[in-house]
N, C-alpha and C positions, 0 to 999 in steps of 0.2 A: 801101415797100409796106405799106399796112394788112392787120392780121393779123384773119382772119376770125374773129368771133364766139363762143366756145367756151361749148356749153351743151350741160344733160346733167339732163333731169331723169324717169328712166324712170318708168311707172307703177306697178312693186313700191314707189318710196320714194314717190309720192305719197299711194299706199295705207298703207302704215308708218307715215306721221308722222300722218296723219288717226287710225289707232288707239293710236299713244303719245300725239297731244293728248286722249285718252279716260281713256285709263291712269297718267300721269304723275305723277298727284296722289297716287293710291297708292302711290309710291315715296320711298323714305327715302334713298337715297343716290344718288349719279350721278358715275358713273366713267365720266370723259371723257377719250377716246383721241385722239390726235396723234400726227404722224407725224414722227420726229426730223429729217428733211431738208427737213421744210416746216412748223415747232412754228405759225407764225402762219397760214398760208394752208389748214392745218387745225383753227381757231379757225371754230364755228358763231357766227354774227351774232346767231342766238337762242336763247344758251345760256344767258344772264343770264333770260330770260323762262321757259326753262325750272329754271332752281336753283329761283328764289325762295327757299323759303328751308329749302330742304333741303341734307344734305349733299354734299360737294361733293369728289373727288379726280381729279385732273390727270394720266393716266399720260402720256407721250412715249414711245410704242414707237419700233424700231429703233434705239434705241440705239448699235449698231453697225456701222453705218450712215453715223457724221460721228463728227469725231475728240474728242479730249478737247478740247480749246479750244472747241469749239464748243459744247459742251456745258456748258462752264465761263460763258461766254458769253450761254448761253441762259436759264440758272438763275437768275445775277443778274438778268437784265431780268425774268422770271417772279416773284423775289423780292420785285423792285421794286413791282410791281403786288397785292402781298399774299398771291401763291400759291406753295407750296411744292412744284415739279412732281415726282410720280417718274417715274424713267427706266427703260424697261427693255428689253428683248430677248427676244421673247414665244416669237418660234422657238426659244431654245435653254433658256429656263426664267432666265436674268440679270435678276433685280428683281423677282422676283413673291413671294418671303420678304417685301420690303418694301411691298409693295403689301398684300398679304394683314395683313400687321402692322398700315396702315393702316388699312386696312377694319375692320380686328377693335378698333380702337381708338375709333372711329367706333361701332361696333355697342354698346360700352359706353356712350357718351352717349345712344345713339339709346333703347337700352334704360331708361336712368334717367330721361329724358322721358317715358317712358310709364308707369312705375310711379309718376311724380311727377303724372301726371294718370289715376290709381287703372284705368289699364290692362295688360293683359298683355303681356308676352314673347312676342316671336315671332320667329321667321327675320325679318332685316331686306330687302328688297327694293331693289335694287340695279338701277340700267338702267345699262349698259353703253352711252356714246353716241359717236358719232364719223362723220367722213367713212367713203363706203365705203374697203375696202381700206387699213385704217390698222393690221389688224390685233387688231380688236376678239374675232373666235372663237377664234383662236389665244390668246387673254390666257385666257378662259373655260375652255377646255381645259388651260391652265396650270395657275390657280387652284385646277380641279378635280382638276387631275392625272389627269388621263385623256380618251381624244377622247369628248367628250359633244354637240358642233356640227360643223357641218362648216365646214371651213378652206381655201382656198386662194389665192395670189398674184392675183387678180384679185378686180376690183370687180363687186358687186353679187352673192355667191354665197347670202348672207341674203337672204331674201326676205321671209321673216315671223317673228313676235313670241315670241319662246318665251321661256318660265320655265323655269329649270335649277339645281336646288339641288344648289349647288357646297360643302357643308360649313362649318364656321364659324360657324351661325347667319348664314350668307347665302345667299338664295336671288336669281340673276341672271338680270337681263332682258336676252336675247340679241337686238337688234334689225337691220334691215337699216340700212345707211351711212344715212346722213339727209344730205341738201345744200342751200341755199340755192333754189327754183325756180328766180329770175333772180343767174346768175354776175354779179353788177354790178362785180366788182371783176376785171377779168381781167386782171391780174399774178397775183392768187390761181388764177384758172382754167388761167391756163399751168404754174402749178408742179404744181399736181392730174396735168395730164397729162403731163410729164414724169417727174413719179412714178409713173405709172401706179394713179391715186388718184380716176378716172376714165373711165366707159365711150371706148374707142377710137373710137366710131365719131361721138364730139363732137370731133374733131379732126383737122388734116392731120398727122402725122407728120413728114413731111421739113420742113414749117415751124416746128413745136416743135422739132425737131432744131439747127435755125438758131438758133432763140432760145435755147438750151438754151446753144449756142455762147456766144451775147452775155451772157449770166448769167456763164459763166465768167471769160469776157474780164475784165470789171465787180468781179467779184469782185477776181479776181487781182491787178486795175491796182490797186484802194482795199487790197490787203493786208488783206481784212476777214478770211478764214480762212485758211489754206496750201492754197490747190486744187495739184493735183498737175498743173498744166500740161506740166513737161517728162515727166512717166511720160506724161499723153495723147498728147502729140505723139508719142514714140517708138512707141506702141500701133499707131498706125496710119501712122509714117512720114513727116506731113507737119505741119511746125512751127505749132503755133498764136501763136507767139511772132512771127513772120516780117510786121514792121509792121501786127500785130495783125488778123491774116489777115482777109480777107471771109470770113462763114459759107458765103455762096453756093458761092463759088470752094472753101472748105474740103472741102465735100459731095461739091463734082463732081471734084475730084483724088481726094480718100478714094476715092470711088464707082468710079473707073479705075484704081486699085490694088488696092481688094479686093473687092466686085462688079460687077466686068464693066461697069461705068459707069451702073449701075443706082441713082439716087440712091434712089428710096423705099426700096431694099433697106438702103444705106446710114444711111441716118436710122434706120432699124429697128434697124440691128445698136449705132448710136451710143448709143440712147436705152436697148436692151436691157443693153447694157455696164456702163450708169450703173447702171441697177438692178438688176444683177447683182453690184454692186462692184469691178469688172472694171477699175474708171476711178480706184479708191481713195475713201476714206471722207469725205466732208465736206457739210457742208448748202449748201444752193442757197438760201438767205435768211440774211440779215441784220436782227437785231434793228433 
């Protein structure tokens, strides 16, 4: 069965990115957020259009999220490619010393460009870029050490453009999620909403739930990370191991063991688990 179409493009971020392509040029630095269980499929297509040739730093939030291998992992192929990403854990305050280091390190070259073309010092200006829900206010509030945005586990709670002078000699462009109009790559689009990196209502549920299944499968068979297949199967009772179970069939026995034979309920609780940690720490892609 082909998997229906997955697109999502509200009109808060249409409106967004029309006034960051107004603003952008104004900005010195660009702290670009990723999400540690999907570092590539939270990769913007025009993020290189937007650097040019400003400065440039990489956070991967959630760290916590996928295990040390994975991470170990991800860092070299990021390496590979010329970028040095940090990692961090924006909920609980893990990486934001080094981030904040960065920036501040940054802010020293940005500054001697400028007094080397006979201009002033000033707070450096900073956008904050990323998919929705990668965790981008929660870093802000870090940064700043105190809630100065608003934060929460879903996409799309930014809605507009704000300056927020976080100390440092930085002042941060707090923006909403920014996403591609057209999903053209929808393996990237299914990861989005399995991670809930994505308005709900661009997707079926119980068929991400499925595919969600066949990613683990895929994983586990290539030994690409240590997914924790036997903790899931015991979670819920019925072996994903068991000649490499049908998703379908997986759904609809889960679904008669613990909602009442209610699959969407199930897909729900499956998907919720994952992003809950519920299912154990490890990424859903492979470099």
């Amino acid at each position: 069965m082909e998997i229906p179409k997955i697109q999502w493009y509200p009109g808060h971020i249409a409106k967004a990115e029309k006034k960051l392509s107004e603003i952008i040029n104004r900005v010195d630095l660009i702290i670009e957020v990723r999400d540690a269980r999907i570092p590539a499929s939270t990769g913007h297509r025009h993020l290189s259009k937007w650097i040019k040739d400003k400065k440039h730093l990489l956070v991967v939030n959630r760290s916590d999220m996928i295990s040390n291998s994975s991470i170990e992992i991800w860092t070299n192929w990021f390496k590979q490619k010329g970028i040095d990403p940090l990692w961090c854990n924006s909920k609980q305050g893990i990486g934001i010393k080094e981030i904040i280091k960065s920036a501040t390190k940054l802010r020293t070259s940005i500054d001697d460009r400028r007094l080397s073309r006979g201009m002033k010092i000033r707070p450096i200006r900073a956008l904050t870029l990323g998919f929705p829900n990668v965790g981008k206010s929660a870093l802000i509030n870090r940064i700043a050490n105190k809630k100065i945005v608003e934060s929460a586990r879903k996409a799309g709670v930014t809605r507009n453009l704000r300056w927020v002078r976080v100390g440092n000699g930085i002042d941060l462009l707090d923006a909403p999620g920014v996403i591609p109009p057209d999903l053209d790559d929808q393996k990237a689009a299914l990861n989005l909403a399995i991670c809930d990196d994505i308005g709900e209502a661009a997707y079926d549920k119980e068929i991400v739930a499925k595919e969600f299944i066949k990613i683990l499968l895929r994983l586990y068979e290539k030994n690409t990370y240590t997914i924790p297949i036997n903790k899931i199967s015991q979670r819920y009772g019925i072996n994903l191991l068991e000649g490499f179970v049908d998703p379908d069939r997986w759904i609809i026995d889960s679904a008669n063991k613990h909602t009442g034979g209610d699959t969407k309920r199930m897909a729900n609780k499956l998907l919720e688990d994952f992003r809950n940690q519920m299912l154990g720490n490890f990424s859903i892609e492979a470099p």
